[in-house]
N, C-alpha and C positions, 0 to 999 in steps of 0.2 A: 675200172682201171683209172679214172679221170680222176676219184676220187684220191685213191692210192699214192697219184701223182701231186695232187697239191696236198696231200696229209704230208709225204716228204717235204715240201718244200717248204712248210709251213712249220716241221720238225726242224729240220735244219739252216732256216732263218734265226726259228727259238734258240739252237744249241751257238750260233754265232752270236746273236746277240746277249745271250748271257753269259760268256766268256767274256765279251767284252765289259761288261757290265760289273763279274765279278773281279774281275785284274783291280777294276775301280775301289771296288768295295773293300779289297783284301789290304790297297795300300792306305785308305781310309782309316781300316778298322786300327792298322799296324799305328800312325799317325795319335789316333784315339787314345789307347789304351797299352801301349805297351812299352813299360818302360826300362831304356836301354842303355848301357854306359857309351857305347863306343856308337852315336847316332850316326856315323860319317860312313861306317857299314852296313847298318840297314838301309839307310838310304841306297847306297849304291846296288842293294841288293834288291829294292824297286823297283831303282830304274832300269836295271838288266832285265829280271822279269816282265816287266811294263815294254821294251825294246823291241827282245825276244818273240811276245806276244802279238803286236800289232807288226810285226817283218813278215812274222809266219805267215797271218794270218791275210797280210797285202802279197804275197810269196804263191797262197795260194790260188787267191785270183790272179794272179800275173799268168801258173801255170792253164788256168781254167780258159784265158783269152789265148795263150798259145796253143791250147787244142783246139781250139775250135777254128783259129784263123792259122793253122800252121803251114798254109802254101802262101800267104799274106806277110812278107817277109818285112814291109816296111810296116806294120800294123805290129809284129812280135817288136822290134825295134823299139817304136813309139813308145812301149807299154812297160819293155825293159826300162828305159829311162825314166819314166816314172814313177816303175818301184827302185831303181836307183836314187830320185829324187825323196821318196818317202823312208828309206832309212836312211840317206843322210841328214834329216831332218829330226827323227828320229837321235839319231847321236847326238846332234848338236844339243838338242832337249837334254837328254840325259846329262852332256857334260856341263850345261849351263845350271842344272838342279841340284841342291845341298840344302843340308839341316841341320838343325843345331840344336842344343839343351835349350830348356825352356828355366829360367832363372838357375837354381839350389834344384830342382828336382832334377828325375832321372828319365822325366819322358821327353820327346824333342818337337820340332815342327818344322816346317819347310823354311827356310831364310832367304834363298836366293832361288826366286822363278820369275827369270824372264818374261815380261805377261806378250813380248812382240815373238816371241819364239813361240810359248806356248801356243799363242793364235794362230801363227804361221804353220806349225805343226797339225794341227785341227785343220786347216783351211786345207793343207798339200791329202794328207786321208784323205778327206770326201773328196777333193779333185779326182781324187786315182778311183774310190770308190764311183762314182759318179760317171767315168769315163769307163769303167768296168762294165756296170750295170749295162751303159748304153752299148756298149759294143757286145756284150751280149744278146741284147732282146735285138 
């Protein structure tokens, strides 16, 4: 049975971490190799996906601390506003992010990333992740 138990949890670490991982990889590959007239829609069609992704996926452990502490009304509170605070961060990224042609050609690259947002964005995740994990265990 013990075993059973950390084979789950070890499966579905894997399956988190390589969603996260792939979102990575997919806006990478697009960035690379793929070349686009109109770059101002692909972009934006990353950063939704990218958005999307990482809401859900903070959306889910917000549900996961609200069942567990659901007679803990200032603990559901708490946990709300910081997955409020992580997709307003989230937006901000997104709308602060654009791309543009790269000379005469038709592929493009990133032109405007905030690198204090970026970090700011990175830093608010693991905060929430972080505050997740512990108010779990």
């Amino acid at each position: 049975m013990e075993c059973l138990v950390v084979w789950d949890v070890a499966f579905g670490l894997s399956k988190y971490f390589s969603r996260k991982i792939n979102v990575l990889n997919v806006s990478d590959s697009c960035f690379a190799v793929a070349p686009v007239n109109d770059c101002t829609v692909l972009m934006q069609v990353i950063c939704v996906v990218f958005h999307i992704t990482i809401s859900s996926t903070a959306l889910l452990f917000l549900l996961h601390v609200c069942a567990i502490f659901i007679q803990n009304r200032y603990i559901t509170i708490i946990f709300f506003m910081l997955w409020v605070g992580v997709v307003g961060q989230l937006l901000s990224t997104v709308l602060s992010t654009s791309g543009e042609h790269i000379s005469t050609t038709n592929y493009y690259a990133l032109s405007n990333l905030n690198a204090l947002c970026s970090a700011t964005t990175n830093i608010i995740i693991s905060v929430f992740d972080t505050c997740v994990f512990i108010a779990i265990t």
